[in-house]
C-alpha positions as semicolon CSV with decimal commas, in nm:
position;residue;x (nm);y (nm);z (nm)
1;X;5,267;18,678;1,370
2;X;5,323;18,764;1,741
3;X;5,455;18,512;1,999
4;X;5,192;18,489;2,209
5;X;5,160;18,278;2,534
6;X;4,919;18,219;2,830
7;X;5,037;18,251;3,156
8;X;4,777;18,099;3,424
9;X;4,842;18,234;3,753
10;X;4,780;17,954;4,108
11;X;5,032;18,062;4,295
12;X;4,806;18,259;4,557
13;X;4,694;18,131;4,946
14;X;4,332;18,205;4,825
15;X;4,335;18,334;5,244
16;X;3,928;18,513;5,235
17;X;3,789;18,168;5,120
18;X;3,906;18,006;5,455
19;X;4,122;17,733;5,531
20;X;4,012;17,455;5,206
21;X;4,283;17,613;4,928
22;X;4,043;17,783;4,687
23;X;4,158;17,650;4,366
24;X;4,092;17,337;4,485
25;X;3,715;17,417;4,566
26;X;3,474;17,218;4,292
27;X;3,272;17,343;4,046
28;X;3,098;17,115;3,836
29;X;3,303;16,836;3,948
30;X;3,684;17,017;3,864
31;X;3,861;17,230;4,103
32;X;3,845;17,606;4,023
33;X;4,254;17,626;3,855
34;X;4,172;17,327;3,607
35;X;3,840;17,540;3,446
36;X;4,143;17,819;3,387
37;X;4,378;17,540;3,268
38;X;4,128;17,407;3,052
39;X;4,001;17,738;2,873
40;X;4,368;17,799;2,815
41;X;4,424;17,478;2,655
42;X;4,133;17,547;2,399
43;X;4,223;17,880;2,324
44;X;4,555;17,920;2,040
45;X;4,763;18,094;2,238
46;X;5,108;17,853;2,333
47;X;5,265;17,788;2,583
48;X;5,131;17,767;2,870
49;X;5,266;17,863;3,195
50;X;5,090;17,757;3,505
51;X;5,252;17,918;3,816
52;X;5,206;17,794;4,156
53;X;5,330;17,869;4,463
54;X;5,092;17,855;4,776
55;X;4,931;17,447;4,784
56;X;5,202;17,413;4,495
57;X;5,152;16,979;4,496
58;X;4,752;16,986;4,528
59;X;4,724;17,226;4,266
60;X;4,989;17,068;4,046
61;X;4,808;16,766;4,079
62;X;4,473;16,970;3,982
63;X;4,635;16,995;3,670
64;X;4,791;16,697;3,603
65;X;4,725;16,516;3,281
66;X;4,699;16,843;3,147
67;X;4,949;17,051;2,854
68;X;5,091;17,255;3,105
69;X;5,440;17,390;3,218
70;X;5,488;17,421;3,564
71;X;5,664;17,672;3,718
72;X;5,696;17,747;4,122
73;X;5,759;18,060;4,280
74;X;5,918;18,008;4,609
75;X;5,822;18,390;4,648
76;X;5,511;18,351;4,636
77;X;5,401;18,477;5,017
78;X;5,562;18,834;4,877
79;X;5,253;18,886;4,642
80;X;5,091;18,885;4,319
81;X;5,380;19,053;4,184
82;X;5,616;18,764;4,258
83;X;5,369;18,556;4,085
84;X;5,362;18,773;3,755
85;X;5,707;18,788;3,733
86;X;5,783;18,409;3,769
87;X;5,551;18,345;3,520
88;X;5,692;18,597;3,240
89;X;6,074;18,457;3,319
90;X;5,915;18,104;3,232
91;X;5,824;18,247;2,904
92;X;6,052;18,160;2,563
93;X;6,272;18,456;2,476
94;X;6,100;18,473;2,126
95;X;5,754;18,569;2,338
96;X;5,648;18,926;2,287
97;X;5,292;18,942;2,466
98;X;5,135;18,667;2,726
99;X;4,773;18,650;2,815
100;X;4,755;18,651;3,183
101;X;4,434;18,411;3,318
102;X;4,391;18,418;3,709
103;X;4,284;18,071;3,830
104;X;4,011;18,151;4,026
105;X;3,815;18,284;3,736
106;X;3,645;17,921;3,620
107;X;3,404;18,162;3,381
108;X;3,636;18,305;3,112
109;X;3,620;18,105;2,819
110;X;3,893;17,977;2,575
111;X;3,678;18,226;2,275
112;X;3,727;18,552;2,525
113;X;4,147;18,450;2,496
114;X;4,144;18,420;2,158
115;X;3,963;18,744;2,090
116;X;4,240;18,901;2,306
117;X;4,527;18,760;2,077
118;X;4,362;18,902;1,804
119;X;4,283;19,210;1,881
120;X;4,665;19,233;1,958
121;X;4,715;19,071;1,612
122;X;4,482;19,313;1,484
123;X;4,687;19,601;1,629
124;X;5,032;19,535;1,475
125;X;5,140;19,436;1,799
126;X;5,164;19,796;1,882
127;X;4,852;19,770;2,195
128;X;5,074;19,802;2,546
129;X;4,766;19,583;2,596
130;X;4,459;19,434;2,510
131;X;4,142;19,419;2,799
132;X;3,798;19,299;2,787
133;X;3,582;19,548;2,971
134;X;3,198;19,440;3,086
135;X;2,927;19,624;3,274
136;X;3,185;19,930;3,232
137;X;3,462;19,747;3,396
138;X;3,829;19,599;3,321
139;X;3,842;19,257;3,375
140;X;4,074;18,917;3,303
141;X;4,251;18,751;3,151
142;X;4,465;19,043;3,022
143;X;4,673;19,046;2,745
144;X;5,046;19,233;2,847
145;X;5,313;19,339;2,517
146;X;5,660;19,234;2,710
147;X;5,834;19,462;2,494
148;X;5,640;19,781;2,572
149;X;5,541;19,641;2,949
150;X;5,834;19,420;3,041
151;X;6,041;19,653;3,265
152;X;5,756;19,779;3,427
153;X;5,628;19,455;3,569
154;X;6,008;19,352;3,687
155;X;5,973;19,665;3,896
156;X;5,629;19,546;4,044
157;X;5,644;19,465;4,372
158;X;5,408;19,366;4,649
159;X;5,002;19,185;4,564
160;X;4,964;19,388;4,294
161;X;4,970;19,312;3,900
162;X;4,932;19,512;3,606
163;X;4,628;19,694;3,674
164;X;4,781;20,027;3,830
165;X;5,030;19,995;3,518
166;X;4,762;20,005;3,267
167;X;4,533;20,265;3,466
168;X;4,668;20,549;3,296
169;X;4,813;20,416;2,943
170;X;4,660;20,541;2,607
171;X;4,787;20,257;2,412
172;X;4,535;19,967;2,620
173;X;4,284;19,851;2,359
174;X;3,974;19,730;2,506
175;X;3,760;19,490;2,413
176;X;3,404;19,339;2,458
177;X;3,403;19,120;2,779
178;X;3,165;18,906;2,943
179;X;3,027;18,816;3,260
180;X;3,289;18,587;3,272
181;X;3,590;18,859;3,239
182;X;3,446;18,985;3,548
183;X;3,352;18,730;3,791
184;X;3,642;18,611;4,045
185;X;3,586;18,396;4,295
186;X;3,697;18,505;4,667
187;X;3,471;18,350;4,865
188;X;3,251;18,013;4,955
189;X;2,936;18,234;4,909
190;X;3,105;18,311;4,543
191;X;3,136;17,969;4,445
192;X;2,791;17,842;4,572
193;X;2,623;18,108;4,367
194;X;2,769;17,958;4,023
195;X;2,583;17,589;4,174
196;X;2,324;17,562;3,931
């Protein structure tokens, strides 16, 4: 069986919800990273790799109490890129694919990270990788192979991840997402819509 980890990315400013860090902001009484943390944790998948950067001690402290490896990148102001590639150089050597949650996604659910180890499982571990796709859209977490994608993300550079890797790649499997794989939060108005 595949090494697989997660990789839960807080490292972000969060700068178009306004000054109060964003994965800080409650939703049902947790901030918005510790929903990520906490669908990680009840997926398989181990380790996991939390990286912060931006509000690095507030957001570590969102998590404390929690399974979690920390990891900061001091980079962090250079982009999501900087983020990504702390995060995979945190990783065991033995780890050939990591499941890459974004913390301000509170929705995705530790069943929609399993099913993305699987499929992978499923494949041979042949899938570059594996992406749940709702309403006719990619969305997160997203499953990366390190041994077929692991050169290309050292090269990344700048706020951007693996999308514009795996835009043009025959060898993503897709899977079924859920309104969950699709719904990132950006903004207060965001965040107040999930109030009940």
């Amino acid at each position: 069986m595949p090494e697989i980890a997660s990789l839960l990315l807080a490292a972000g400013r969060g700068t178009r919800f306004g000054a109060t860090p964003k994965l800080l902001a409650p939703l049902d009484g947790r901030p918005l990273v510790r929903h990520a943390a906490e669908a990680a944790l009840a997926a398989r998948p181990r380790p996991i790799v939390a990286v912060l950067g931006a509000h690095a001690q507030a957001v570590g402290a969102a998590l404390d109490g929690l399974d979690v490896t920390r990891v900061l990148n001091s980079a962090y102001a250079g982009g999501l890129s900087t983020t990504l590639r702390a995060g995979l150089a945190a990783l065991p050597p033995d780890c050939t694919a990591a499941i890459v949650i974004l913390g301000d996604m509170p929705r995705v659910g530790a069943a929609t990270i399993d099913r993305l180890a699987e499929a992978f499982i499923r494949s041979g571990g042949t899938a570059g990788a594996v992406v749940p796709v709702h309403g006719g859209r990619r969305g997160n977490p997203v499953l990366l192979n390190l041994a077929v994608l692991g050169d290309a993300i050292a090269a990344l550079d700048g706020d951007r991840g693996a999308g514009p890797l795996l835009a043009s790649r025959s060898d993503v499997l897709e899977i079924a997402g859920d309104p969950g794989t699709s719904l990132d939060i950006d903004t207060p108005d965001a965040l107040a819509a999930l109030a009940p």
